[in-house]
C-alpha positions as a LaTeX table, in Angstrom:
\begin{tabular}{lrrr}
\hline
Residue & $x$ (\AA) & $y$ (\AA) & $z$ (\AA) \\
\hline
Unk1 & $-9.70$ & 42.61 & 136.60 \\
Unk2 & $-6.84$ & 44.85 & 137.78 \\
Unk3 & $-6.75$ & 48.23 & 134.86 \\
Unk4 & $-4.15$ & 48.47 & 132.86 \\
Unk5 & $-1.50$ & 51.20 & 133.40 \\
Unk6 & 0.94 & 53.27 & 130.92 \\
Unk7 & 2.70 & 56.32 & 130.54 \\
Unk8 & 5.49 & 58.54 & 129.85 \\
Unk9 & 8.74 & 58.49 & 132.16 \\
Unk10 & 11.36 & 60.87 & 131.44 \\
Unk11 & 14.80 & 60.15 & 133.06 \\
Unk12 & 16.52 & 63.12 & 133.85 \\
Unk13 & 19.88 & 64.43 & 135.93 \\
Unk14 & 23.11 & 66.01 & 135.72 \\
Unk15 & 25.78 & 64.16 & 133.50 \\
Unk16 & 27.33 & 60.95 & 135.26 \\
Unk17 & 24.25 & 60.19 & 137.69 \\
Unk18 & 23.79 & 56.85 & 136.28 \\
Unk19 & 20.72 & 57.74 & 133.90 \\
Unk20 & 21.50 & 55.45 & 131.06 \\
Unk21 & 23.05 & 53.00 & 133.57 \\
Unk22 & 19.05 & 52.70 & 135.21 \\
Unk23 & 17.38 & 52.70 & 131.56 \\
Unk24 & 19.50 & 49.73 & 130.87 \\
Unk25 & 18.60 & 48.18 & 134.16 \\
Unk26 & 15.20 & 48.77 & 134.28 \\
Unk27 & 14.42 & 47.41 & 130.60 \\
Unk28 & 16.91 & 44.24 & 131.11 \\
Unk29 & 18.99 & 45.43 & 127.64 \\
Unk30 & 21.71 & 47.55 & 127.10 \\
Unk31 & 19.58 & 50.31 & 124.94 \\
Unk32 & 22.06 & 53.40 & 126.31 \\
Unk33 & 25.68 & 53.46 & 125.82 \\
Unk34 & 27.63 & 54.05 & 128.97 \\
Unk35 & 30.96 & 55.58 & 130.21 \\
Unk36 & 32.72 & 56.58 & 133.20 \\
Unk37 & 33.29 & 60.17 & 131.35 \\
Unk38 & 30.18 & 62.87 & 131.92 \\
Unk39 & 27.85 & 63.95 & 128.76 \\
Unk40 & 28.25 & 60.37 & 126.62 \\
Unk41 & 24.48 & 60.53 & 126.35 \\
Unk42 & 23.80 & 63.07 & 123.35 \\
Unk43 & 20.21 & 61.95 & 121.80 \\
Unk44 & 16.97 & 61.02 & 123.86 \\
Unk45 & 16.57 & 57.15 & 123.85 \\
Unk46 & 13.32 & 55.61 & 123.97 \\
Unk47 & 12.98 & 52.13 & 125.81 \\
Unk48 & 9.70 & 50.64 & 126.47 \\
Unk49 & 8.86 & 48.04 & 129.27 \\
Unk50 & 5.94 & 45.89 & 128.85 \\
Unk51 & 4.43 & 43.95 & 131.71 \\
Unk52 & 0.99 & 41.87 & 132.11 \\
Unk53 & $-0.68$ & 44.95 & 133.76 \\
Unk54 & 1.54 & 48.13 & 132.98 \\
Unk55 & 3.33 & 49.38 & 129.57 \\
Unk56 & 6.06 & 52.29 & 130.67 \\
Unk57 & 7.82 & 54.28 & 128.41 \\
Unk58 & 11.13 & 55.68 & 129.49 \\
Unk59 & 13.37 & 58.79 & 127.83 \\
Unk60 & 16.45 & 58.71 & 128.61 \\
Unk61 & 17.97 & 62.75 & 128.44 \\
Unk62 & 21.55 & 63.99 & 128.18 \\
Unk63 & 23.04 & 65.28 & 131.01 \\
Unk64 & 21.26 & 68.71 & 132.24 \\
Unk65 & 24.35 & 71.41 & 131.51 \\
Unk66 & 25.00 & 74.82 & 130.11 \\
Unk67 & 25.51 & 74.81 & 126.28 \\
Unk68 & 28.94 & 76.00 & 125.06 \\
Unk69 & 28.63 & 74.86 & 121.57 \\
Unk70 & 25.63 & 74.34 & 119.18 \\
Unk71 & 25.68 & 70.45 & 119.85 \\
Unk72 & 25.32 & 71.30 & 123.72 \\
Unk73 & 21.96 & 73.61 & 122.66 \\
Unk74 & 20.52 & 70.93 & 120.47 \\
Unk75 & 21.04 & 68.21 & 123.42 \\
Unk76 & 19.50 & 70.42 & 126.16 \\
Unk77 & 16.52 & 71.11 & 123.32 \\
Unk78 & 15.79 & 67.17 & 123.71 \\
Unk79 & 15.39 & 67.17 & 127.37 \\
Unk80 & 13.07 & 70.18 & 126.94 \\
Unk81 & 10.97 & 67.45 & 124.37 \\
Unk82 & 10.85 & 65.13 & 127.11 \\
Unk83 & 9.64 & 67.00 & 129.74 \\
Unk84 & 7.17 & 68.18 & 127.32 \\
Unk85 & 5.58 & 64.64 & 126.66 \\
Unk86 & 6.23 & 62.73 & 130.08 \\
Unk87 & 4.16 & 61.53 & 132.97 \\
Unk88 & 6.60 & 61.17 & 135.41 \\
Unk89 & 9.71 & 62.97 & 135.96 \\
Unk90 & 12.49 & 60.41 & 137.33 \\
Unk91 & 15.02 & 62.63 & 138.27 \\
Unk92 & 18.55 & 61.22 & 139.39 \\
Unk93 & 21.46 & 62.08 & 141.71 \\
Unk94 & 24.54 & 60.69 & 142.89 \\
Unk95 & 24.48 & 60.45 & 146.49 \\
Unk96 & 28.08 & 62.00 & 146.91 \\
Unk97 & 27.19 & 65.06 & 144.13 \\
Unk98 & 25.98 & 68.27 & 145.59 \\
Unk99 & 22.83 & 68.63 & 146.87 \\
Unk100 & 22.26 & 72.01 & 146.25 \\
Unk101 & 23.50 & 72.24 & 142.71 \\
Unk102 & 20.84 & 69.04 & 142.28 \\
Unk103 & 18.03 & 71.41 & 143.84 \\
Unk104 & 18.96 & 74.11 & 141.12 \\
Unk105 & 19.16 & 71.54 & 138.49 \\
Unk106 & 15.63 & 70.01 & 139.21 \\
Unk107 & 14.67 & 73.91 & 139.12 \\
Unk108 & 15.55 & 74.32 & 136.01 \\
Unk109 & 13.33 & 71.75 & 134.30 \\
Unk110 & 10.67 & 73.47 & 136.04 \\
Unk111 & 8.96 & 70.31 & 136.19 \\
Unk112 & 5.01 & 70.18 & 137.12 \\
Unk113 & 4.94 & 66.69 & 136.93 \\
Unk114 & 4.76 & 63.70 & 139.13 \\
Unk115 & 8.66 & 63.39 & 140.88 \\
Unk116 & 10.43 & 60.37 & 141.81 \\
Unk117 & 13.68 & 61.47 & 143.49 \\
Unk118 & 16.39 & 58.46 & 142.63 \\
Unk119 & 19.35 & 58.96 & 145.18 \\
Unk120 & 21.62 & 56.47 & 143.05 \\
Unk121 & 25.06 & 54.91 & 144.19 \\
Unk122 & 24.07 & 54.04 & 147.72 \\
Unk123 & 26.79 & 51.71 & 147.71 \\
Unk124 & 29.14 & 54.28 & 148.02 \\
Unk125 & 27.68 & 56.89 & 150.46 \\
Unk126 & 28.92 & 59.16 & 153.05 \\
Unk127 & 27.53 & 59.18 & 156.41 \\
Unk128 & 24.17 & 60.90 & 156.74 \\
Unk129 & 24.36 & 62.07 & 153.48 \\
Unk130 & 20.90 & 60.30 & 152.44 \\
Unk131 & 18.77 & 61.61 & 154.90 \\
Unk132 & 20.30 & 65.01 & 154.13 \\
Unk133 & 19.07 & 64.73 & 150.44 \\
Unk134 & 15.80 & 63.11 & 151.21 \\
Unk135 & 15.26 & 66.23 & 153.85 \\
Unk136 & 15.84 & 69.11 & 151.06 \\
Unk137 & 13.98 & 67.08 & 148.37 \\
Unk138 & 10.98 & 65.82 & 150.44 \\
Unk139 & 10.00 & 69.60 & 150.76 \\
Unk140 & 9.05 & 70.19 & 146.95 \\
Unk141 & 5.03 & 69.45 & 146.18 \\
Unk142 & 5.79 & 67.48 & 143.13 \\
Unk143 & 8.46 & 65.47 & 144.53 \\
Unk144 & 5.84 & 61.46 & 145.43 \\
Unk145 & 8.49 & 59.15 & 146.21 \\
Unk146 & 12.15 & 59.18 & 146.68 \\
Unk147 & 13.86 & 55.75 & 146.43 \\
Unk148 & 17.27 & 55.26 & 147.45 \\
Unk149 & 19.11 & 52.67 & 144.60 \\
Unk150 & 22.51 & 51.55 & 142.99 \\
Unk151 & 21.53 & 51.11 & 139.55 \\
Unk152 & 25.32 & 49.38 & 139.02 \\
Unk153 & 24.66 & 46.92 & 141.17 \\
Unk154 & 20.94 & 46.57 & 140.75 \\
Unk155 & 19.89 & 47.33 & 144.11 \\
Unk156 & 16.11 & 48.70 & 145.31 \\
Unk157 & 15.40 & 48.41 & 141.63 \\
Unk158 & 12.16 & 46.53 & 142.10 \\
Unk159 & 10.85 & 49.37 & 144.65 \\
Unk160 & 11.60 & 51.97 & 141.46 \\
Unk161 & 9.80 & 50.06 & 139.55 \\
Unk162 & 6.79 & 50.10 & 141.79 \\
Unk163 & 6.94 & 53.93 & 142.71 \\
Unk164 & 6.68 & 54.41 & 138.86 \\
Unk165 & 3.97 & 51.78 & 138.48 \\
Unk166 & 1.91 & 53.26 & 141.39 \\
Unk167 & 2.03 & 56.74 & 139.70 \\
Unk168 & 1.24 & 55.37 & 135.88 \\
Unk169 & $-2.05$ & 56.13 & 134.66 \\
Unk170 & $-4.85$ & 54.29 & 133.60 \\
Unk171 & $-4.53$ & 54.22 & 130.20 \\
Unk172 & $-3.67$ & 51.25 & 127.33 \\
Unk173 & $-0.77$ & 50.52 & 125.53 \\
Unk174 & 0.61 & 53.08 & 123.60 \\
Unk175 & 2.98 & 50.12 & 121.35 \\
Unk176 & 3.02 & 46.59 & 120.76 \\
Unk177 & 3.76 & 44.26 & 123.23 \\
Unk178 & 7.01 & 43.09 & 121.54 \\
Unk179 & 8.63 & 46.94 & 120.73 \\
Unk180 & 11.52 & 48.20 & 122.63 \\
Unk181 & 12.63 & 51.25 & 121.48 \\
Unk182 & 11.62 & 53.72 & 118.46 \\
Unk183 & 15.03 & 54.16 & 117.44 \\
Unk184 & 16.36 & 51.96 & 113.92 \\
Unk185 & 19.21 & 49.60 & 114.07 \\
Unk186 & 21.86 & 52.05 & 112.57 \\
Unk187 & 21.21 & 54.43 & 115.32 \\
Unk188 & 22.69 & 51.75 & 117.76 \\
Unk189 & 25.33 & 50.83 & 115.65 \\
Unk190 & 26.64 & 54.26 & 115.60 \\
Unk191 & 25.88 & 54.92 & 119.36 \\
Unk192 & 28.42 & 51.47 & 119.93 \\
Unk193 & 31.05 & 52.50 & 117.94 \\
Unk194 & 31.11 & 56.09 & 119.92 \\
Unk195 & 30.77 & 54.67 & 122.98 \\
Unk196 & 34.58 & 52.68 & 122.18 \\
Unk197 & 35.75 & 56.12 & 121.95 \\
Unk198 & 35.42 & 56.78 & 125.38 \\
Unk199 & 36.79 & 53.79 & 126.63 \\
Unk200 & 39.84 & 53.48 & 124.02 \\
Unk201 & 40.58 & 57.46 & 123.93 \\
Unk202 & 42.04 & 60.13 & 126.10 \\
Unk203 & 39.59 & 62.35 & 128.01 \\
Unk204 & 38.16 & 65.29 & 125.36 \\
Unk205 & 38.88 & 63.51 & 122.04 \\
Unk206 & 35.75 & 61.20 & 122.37 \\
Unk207 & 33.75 & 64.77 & 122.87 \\
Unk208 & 34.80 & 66.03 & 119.36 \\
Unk209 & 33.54 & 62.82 & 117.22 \\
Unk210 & 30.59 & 62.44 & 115.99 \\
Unk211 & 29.16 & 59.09 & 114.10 \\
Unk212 & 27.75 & 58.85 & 110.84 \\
Unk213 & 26.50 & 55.44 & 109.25 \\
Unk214 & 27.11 & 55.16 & 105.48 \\
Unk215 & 25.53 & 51.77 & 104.76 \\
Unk216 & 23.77 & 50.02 & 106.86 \\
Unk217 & 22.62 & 46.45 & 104.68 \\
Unk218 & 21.46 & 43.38 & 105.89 \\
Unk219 & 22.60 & 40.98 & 103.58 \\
Unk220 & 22.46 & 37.36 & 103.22 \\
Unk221 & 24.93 & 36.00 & 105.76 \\
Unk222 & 25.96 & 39.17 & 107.88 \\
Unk223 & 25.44 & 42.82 & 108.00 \\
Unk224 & 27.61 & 45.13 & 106.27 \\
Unk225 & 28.09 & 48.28 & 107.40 \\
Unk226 & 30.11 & 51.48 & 106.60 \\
Unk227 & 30.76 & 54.55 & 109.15 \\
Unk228 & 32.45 & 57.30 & 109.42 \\
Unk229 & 34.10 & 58.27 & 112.51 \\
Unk230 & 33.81 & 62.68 & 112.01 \\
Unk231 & 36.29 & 64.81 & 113.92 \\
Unk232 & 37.56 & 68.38 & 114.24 \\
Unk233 & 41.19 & 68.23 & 113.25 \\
Unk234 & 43.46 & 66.45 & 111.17 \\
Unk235 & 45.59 & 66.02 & 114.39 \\
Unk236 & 42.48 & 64.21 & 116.17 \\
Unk237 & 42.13 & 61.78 & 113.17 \\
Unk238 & 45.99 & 60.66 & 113.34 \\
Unk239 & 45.42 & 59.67 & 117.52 \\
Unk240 & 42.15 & 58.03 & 116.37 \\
Unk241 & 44.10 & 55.85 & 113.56 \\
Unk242 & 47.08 & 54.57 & 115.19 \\
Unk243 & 50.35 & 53.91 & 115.21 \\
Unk244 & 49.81 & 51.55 & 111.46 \\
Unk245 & 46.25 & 51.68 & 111.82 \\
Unk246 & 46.44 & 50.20 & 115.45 \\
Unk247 & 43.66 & 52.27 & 117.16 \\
Unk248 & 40.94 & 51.91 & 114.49 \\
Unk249 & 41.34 & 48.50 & 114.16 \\
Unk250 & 40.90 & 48.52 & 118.26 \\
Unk251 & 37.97 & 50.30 & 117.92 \\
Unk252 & 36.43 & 48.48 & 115.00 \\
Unk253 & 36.66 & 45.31 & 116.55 \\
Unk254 & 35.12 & 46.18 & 120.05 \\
Unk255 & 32.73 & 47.82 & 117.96 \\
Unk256 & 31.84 & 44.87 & 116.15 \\
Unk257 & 31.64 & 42.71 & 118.82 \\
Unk258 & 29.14 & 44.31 & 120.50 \\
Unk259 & 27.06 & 45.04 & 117.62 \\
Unk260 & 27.39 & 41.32 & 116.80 \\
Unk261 & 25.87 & 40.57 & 119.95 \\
Unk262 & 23.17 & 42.81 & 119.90 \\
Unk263 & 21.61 & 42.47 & 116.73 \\
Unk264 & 22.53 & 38.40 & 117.01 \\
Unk265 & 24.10 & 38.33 & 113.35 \\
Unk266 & 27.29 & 38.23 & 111.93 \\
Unk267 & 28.42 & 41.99 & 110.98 \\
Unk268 & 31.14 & 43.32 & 108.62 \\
Unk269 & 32.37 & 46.81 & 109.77 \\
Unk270 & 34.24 & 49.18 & 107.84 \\
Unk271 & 35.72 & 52.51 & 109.75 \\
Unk272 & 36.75 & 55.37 & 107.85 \\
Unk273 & 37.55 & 58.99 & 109.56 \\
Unk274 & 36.76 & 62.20 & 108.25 \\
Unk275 & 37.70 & 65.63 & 109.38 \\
Unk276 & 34.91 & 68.40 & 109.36 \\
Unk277 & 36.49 & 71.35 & 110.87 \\
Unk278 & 34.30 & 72.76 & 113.94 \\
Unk279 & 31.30 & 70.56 & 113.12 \\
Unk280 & 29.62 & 70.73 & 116.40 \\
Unk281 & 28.90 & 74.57 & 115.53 \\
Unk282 & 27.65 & 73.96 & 111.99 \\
Unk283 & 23.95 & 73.58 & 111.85 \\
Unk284 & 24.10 & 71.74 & 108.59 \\
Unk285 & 26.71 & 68.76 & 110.02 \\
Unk286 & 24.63 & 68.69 & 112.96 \\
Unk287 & 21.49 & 67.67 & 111.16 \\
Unk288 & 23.20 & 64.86 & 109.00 \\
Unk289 & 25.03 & 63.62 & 112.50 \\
Unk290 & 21.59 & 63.20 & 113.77 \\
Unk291 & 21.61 & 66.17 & 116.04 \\
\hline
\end{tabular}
């Protein structure tokens, strides 16, 4: 009988490599939010994949950067939790970024661990510019496998998937069979009504909001729930309301939506925005925002 396998994979890479993009692919669910804007990621996500023979556990990290605000510190203090606890180091790269700056970045986890080198986008590569990566990258002794992939379009997936297997170790499960992530329900709801901000919202506004769930209640028929959407200035919370409410409304009901369709039940969402003046340098807002 073939031993079971499990382990720890931590997903790291500079902001806007496509790391939440491949968590989402690999588990078949849309656990991360995505955007085309860098640093949407903010908390680690946990998603767990459960086969016949293998259990893995992926952490998805916020984009590797230097911290200008308190929020920045407390997001780079989660990928240093990851690296901590993981296995296997996936570590991701656009195939059009630079490959030096990717180099220094991988440096600076100062990772000890099992590397798989993801080159992701393949579908839109330069000439040459793969084998140029895989030549600087094959070099370092932790660096096992490097897989070329476009996590967008789902390509070379399956050969991911068995680098990481091939690496797991023995070990058994470390949760249930049926458990996908160890984050509650109100964490995604939050996470999906951000995520609208990036798509509905001009470029640094999204970047000052933060989400906070008020009520979160199944009841009966539906599930109710309150947020508020937390910003920096009163002139950020007119542009997030609307012209007659027009924005919030916008965002409340893509919001919904997608909630709706993850949890599969009816939901009732209320938006209300609040200013809290530099929050993402107050230790105490950060804490209640879940940071």
């Amino acid at each position: 009988m073939e031993e079971f396998k499990s382990g720890f994979v931590g997903i790291f890479g500079k902001p806007n490599a496509g790391k939440s993009t491949l968590l989402n692919i690999l588990l078949g669910e849309k656990l991360a939010i995505v955007s085309p804007k860098v640093q949407t990621t903010r908390n680690k996500i946990m998603g767990i994949l459960t086969e016949k023979n293998y259990q893995i556990v992926f952490s998805d990290t916020p984009g590797l950067l230097h911290s200008k605000y308190k929020l920045h510190e407390r997001m780079m203090h989660e990928v240093d939790l990851v690296k901590q606890g993981t296995d296997i180091i996936i570590y991701i790269l656009d195939v059009n970024d630079d490959v030096e700056e990717n180099l220094a970045m991988l440096d600076l986890i100062k990772s000890k661990q099992s590397t798989i080198i993801v080159i992701n986008k393949i579908d839109k590569q330069k000439a040459n510019k793969v084998a140029h990566i895989k030549e600087r990258f094959s070099t370092l002794k932790q660096v096992k496998k490097i897989v070329e992939i476009s996590a967008l379009k789902n390509t070379h997936i399956d050969t991911l998937l068995q680098a990481i297997v091939d690496l797991l170790p023995a070990m058994p499960a470390y949760y249930d069979e049926d458990t996908l992530t160890d984050k509650p329900m109100r964490f995604f709801a939050a996470e999906m009504i951000r995520e609208k901000l990036f798509f509905l919202l001009d470029e640094e506004l999204p970047y000052h909001a933060a989400i906070l769930i008020r009520q979160y209640e199944e009841k009966t028929t539906l599930t109710k729930i309150v947020a508020d959407i937390v910003v920096s200035r009163e002139t950020q919370k007119a542009i997030i309301i609307g012209k007659g409410g027009s924005m919030i409304k916008k965002i409340g009901q893509d919001a919904r939506e997608d909630i709706e369709k993850f949890i599969a039940r009816k939901v009732f969402l209320e938006l209300h925005v609040k200013v809290r003046k530099d929050w993402r340098n107050n230790d105490l807002y950060l804490k209640e925002y879940g940071y």
